[in-house]
Rosetta silent file (secondary structure, phi, psi, omega in degrees, C-alpha in Angstrom):
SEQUENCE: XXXXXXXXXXXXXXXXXXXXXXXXXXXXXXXXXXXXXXXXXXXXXXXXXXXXXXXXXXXXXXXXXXXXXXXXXXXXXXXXXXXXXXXXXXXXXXXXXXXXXXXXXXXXXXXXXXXXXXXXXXXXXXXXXXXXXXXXXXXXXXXXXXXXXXXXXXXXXXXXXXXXXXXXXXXXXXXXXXXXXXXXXXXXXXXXXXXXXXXXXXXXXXXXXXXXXXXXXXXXXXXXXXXXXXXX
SCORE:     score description
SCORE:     0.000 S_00000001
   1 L     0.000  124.718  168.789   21.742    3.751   30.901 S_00000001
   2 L   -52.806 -177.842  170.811   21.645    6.634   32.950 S_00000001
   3 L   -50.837  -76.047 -156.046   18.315    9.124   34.216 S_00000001
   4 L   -43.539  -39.142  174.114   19.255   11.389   31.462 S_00000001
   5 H   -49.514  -69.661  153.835   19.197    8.875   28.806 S_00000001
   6 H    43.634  -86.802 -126.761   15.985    7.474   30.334 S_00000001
   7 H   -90.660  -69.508 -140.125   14.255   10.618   30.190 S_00000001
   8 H   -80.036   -3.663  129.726   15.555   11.310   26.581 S_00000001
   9 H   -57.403  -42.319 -167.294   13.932    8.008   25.277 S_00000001
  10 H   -57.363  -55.414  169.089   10.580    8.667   26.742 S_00000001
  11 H   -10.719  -76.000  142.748   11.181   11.667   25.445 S_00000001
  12 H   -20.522  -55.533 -172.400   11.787   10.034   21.787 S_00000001
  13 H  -108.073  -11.332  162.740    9.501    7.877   21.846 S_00000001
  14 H   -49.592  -41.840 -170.759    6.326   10.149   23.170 S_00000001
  15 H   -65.236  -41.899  153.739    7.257   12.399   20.363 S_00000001
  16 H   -48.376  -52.824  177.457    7.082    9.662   17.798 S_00000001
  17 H   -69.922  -21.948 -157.305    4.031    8.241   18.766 S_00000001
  18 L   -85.347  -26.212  175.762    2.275   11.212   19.270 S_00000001
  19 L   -97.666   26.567  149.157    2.958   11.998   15.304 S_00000001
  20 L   101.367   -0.251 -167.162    1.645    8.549   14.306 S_00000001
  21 L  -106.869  121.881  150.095    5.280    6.431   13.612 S_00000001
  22 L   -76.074  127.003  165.341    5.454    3.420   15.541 S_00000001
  23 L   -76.077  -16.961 -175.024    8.751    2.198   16.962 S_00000001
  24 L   -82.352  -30.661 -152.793    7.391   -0.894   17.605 S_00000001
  25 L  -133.962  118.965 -173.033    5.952   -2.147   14.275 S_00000001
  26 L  -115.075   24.383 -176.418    8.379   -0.863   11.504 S_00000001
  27 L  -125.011   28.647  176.384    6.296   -2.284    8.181 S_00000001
  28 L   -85.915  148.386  173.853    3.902    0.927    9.137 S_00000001
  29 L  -104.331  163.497 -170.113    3.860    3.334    5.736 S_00000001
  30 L   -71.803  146.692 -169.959    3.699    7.065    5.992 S_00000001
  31 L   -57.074  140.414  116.979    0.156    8.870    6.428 S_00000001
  32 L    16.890   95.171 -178.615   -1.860   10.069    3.664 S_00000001
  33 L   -78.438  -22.086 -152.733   -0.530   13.622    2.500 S_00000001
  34 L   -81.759   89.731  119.227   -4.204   14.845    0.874 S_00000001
  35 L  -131.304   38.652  167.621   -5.358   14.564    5.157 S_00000001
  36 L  -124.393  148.643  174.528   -3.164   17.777    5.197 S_00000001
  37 L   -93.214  150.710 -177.364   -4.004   21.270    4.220 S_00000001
  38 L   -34.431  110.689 -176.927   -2.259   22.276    1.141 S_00000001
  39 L   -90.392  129.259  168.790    1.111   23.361    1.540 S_00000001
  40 L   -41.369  168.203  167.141    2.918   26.436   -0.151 S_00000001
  41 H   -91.124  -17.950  157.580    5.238   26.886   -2.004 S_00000001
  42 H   -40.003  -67.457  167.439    6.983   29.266    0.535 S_00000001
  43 H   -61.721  -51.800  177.166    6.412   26.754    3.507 S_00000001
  44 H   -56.327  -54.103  173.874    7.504   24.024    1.504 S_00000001
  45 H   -48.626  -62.990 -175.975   11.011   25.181    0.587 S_00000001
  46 H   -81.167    4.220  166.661   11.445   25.984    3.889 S_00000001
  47 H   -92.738   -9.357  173.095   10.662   22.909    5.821 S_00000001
  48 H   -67.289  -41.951 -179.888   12.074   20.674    3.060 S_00000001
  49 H   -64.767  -96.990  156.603   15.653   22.772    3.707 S_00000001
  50 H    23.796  -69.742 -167.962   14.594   22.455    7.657 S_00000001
  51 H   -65.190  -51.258  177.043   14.472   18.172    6.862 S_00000001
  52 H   -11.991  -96.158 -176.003   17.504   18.864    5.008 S_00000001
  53 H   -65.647   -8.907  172.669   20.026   20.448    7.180 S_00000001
  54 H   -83.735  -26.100 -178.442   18.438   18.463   10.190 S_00000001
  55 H   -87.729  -20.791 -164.536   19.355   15.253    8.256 S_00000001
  56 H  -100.445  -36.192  156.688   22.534   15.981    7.242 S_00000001
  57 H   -45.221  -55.364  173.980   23.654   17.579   10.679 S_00000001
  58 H   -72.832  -29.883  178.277   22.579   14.024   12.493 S_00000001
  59 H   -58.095  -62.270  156.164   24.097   12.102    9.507 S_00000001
  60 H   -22.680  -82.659 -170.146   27.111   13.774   10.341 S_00000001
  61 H   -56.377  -20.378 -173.995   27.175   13.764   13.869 S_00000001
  62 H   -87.661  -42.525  167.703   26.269   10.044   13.372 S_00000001
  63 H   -44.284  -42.723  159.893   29.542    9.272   11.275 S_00000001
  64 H   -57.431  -45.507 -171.829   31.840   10.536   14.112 S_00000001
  65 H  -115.768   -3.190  146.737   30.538    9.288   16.768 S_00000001
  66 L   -51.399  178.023  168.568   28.968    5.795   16.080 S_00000001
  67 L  -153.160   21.533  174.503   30.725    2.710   15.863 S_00000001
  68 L  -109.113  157.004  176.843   28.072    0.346   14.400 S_00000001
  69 L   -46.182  -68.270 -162.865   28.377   -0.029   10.295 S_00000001
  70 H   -60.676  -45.753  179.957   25.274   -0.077    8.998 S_00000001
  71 H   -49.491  -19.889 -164.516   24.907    3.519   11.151 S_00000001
  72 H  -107.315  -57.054  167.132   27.874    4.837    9.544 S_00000001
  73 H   -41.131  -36.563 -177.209   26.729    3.562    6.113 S_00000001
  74 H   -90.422  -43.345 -160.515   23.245    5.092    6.143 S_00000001
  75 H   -91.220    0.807 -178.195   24.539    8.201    7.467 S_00000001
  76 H  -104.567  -45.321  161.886   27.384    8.508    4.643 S_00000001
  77 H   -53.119  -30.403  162.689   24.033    8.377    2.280 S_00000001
  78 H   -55.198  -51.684  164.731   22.298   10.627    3.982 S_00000001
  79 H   -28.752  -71.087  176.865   24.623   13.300    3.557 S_00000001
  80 H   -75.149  -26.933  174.718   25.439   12.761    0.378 S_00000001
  81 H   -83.234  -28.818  178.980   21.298   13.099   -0.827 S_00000001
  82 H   -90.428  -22.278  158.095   20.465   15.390    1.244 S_00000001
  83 H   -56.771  -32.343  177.480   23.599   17.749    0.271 S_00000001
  84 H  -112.906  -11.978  156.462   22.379   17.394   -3.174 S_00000001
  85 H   -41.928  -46.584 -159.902   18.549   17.926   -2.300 S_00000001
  86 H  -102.953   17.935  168.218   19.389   21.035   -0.674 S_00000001
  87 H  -111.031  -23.547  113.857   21.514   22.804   -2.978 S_00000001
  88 H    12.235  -85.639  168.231   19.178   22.094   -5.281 S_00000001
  89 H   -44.539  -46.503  144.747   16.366   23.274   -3.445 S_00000001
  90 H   -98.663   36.883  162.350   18.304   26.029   -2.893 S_00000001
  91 H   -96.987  -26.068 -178.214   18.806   27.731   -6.248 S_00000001
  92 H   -75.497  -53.769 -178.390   15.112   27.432   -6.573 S_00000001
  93 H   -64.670  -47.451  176.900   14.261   28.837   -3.644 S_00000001
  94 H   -50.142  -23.309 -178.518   16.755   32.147   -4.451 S_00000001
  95 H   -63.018  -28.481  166.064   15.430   32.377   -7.673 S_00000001
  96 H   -95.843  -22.708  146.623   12.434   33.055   -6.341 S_00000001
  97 L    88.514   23.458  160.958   13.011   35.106   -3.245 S_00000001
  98 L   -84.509  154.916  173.338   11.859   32.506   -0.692 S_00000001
  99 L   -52.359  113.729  156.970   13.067   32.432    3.076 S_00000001
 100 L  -114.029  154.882 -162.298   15.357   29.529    4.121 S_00000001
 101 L   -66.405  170.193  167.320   16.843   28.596    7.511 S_00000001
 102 L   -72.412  136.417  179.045   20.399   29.139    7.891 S_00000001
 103 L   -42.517  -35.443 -175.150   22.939   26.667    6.941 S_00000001
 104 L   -76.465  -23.243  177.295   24.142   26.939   10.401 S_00000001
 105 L   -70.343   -6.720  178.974   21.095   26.373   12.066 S_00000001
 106 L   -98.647   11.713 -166.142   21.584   22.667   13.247 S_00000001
 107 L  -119.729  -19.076  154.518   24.932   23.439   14.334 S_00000001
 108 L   -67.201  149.824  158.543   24.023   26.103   17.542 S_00000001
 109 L   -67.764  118.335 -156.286   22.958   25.217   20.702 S_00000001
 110 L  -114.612  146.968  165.714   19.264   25.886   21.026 S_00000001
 111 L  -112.010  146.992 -151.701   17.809   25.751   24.722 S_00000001
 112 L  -107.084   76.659  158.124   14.574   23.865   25.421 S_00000001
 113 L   -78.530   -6.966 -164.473   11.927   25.837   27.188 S_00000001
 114 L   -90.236  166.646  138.897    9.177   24.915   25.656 S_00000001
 115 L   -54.710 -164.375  173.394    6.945   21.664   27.091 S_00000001
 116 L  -107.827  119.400  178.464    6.616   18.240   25.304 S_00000001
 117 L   -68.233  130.836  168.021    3.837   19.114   22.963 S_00000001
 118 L   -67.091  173.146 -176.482    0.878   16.822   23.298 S_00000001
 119 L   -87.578  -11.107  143.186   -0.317   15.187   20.333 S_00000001
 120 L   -49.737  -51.519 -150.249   -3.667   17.439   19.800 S_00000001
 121 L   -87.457  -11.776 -167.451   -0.772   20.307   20.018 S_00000001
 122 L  -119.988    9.497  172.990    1.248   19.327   17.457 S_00000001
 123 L  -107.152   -4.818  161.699   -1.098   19.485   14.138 S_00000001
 124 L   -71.928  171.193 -166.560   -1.832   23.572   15.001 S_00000001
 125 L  -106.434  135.508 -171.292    0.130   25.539   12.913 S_00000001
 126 L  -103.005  163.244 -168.576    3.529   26.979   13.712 S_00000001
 127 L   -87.138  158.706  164.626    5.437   29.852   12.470 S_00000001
 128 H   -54.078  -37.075  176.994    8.497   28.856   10.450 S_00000001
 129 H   -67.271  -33.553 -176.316   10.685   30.079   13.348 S_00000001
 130 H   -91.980  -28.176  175.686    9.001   27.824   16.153 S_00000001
 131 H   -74.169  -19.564 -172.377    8.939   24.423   13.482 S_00000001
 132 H   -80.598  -42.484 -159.194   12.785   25.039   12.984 S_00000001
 133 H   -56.609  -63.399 -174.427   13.193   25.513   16.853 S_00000001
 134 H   -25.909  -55.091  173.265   11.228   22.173   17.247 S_00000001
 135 H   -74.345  -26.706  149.655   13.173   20.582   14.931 S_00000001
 136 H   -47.382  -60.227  179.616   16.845   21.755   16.463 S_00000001
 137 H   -75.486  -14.576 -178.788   15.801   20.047   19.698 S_00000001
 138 H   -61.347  -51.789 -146.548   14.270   17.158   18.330 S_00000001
 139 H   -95.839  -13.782  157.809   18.058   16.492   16.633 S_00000001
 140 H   -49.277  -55.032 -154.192   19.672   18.077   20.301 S_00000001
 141 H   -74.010  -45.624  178.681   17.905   15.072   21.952 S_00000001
 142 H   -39.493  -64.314  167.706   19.168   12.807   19.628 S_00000001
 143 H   -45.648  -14.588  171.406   22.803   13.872   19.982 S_00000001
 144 L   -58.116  -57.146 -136.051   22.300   13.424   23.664 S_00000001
 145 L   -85.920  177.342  163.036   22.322    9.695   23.488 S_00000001
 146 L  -148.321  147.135 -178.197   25.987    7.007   23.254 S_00000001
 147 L    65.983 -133.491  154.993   26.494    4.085   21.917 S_00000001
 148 H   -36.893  -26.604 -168.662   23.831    1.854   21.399 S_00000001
 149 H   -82.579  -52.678 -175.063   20.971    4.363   22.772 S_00000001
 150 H   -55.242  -25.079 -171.909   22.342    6.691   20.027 S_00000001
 151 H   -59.474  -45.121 -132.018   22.103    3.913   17.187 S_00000001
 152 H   -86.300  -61.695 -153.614   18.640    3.102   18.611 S_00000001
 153 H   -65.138  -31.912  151.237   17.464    6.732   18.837 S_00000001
 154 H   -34.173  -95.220  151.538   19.188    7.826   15.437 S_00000001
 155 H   -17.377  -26.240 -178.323   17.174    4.756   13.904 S_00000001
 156 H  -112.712  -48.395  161.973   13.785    6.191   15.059 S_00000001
 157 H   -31.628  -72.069 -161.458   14.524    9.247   14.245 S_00000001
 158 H   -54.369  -33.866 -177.812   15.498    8.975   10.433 S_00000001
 159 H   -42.405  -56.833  162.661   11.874    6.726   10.600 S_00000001
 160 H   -50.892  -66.399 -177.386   10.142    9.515   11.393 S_00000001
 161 H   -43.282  -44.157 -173.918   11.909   12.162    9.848 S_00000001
 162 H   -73.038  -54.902  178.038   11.202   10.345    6.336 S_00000001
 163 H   -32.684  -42.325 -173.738    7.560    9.752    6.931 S_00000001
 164 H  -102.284   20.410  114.261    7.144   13.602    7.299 S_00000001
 165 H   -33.263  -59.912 -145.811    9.458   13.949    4.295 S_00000001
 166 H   -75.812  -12.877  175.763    7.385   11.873    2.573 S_00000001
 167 H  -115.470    9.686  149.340    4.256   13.714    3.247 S_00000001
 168 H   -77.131  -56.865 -160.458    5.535   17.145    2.733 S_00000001
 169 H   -75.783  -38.973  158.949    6.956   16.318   -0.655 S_00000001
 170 H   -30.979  -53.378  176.561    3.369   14.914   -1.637 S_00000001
 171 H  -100.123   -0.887  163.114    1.585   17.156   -0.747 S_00000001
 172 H   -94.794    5.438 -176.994    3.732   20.171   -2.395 S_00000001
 173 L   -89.918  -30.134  170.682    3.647   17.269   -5.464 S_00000001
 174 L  -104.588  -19.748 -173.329    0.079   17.727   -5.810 S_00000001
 175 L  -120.743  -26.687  176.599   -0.546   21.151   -4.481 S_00000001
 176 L   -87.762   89.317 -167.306    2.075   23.693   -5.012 S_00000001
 177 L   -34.500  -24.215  165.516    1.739   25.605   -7.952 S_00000001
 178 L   -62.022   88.846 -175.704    5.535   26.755   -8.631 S_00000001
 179 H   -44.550  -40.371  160.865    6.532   24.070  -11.209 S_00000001
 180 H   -25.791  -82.355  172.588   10.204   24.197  -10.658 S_00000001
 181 H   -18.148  -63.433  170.886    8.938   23.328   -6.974 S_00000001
 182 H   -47.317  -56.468  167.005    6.381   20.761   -8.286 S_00000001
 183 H   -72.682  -46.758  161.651    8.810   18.940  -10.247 S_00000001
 184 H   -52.113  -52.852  159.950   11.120   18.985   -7.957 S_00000001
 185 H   -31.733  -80.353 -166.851    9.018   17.815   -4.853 S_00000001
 186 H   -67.131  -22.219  178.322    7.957   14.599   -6.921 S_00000001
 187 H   -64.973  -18.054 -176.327   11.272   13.363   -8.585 S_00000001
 188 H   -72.352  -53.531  137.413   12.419   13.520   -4.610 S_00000001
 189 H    21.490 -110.681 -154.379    9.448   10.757   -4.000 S_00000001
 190 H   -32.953  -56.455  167.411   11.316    7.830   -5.011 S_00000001
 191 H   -31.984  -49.359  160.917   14.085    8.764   -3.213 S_00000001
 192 H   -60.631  -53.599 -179.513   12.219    9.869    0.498 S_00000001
 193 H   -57.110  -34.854 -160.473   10.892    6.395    0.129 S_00000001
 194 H   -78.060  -89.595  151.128   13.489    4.697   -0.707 S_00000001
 195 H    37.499  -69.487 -169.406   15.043    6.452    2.953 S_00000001
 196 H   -66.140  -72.629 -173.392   12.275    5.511    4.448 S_00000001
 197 H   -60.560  -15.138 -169.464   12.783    1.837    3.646 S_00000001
 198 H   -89.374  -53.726  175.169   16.352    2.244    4.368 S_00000001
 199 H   -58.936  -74.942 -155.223   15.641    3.430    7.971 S_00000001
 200 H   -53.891  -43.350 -179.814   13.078    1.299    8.991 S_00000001
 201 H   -77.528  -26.342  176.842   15.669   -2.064    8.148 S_00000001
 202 H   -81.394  -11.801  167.535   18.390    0.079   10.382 S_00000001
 203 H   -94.292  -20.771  174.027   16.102    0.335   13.377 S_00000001
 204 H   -67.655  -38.763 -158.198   15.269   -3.486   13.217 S_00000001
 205 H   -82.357  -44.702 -173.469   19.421   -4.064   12.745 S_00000001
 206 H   -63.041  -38.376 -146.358   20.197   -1.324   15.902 S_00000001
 207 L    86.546  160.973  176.476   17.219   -2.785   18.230 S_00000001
 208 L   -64.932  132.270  156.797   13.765   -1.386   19.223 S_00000001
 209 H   -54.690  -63.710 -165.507   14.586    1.391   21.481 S_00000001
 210 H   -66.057    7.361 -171.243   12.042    0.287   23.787 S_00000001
 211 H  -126.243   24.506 -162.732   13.947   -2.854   24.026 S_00000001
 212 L   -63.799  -48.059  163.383   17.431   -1.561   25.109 S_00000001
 213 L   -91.249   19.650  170.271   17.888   -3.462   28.157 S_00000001
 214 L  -114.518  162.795  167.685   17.130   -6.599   27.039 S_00000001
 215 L   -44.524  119.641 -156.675   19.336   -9.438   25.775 S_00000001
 216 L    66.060   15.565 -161.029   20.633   -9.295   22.659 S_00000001
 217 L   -88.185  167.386 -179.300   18.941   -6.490   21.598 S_00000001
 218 L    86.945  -20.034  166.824   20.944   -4.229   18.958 S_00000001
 219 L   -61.709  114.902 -166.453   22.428   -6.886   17.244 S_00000001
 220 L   -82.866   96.638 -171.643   23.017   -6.338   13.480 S_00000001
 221 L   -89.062  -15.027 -172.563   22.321   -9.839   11.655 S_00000001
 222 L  -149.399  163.284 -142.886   22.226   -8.294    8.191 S_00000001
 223 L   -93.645  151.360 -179.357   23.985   -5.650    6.412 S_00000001
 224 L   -99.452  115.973  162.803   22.162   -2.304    5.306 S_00000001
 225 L   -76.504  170.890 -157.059   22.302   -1.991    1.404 S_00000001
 226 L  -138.210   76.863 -145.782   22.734    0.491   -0.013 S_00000001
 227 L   -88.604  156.279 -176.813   21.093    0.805   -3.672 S_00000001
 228 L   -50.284  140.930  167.990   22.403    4.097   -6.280 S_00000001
 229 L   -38.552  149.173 -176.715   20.072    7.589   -5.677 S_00000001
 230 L  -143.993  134.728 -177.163   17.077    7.151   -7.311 S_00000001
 231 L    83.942  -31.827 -155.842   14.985   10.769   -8.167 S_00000001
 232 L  -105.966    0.000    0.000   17.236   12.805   -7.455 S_00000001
């Protein structure tokens, strides 16, 4: 593995830790949404479209350019749920005259100027325009990696990414007052989790990122299933 790679684990895995997902211990469950303040229904459409097109852009990019199965499997699922989240999502949100990112937005080149947020730094609150930017480089850095580093890094990602699915759609499931919204958010539940559970067995089958240069690591002993959509 090269510097750049390196850097763009630490990178990875600072970012991850600092929002509470372990890479190491993958039977952790997602935080508590009620330790959050209540989210809109404004903010919610757009950062659920934000997880959206961020999932379905690396799902992509992970179909081309991988060459392990189970990565190619989960990411053909991925696609397809999140493709039907977000169209979804968005009829609601037009109906209603909320903002959403551009379709387009995981597909530009964003450049990274900011620091590496600390982990005090990253529970103030950001404008929708600075959480999308976050989230563009978060899925640049991904796209960085090859081969195995990408599997690994891919795999920690989706870990994450579903945890803070799962505690966005919670907490607009209990708190956001647009019922469309409301219903929607919880039939999506089953579904984040289910994700969730799906990721977490693809970073055990890719290897531990943090374990990249050791022997054997990355081997895939068991197959990812793949059970029908559930919620959505």
């Amino acid at each position: 593995m090269n510097m750049k790679s390196i850097t763009n684990v630490a990178i990875v895995i600072g970012i991850s830790l600092a929002a509470g997902v372990s890479l190491a211990d993958d039977t952790n469950s997602p935080a508590q949404s009620s330790l959050l303040p209540p989210v809109t229904a404004s903010d919610f459409t757009w950062n659920a479209s934000v997880a959206n097109l961020k999932e379905i852009r690396l799902a992509e990019f992970a179909e081309q350019t991988s060459t392990n199965d189970d990565v190619k499997t989960f990411a053909k699922k991925m696609i397809h749920d999140h493709s039907t989240a977000n169209r979804r999502l968005t009829k609601m949100a037009m109906k209603d005259n909320f903002n959403l990112p551009d379709t387009n937005a995981f597909y530009i080149v964003v450049n990274d100027d900011q620091p590496i947020k600390q982990a005090t730094q990253l529970i103030t609150h950001e404008t929708p325009e600075s959480a999308l930017k976050d989230q563009q480089i978060a899925a640049q850095q991904v796209e960085g990696f090859n081969g195995q580093a990408f599997d690994q890094a891919y795999a920690a990602a989706m870990v994450k990414d579903h945890a803070d699915a799962i505690q966005l759609f919670e907490n607009a499931s209990e708190n956001v007052t647009n019922e469309d919204l409301k219903r929607f958010a919880t039939k999506m539940l089953p579904t984040l989790h289910h994700h969730y559970e799906m990721a977490q067995m693809l970073q055990t089958n890719v290897g531990d990122m943090q374990a990249t240069n050791m022997p054997g690591a990355g081997s895939a002993t068991n197959s990812m299933p793949v059970s029908p959509t559930v919620g959505m």
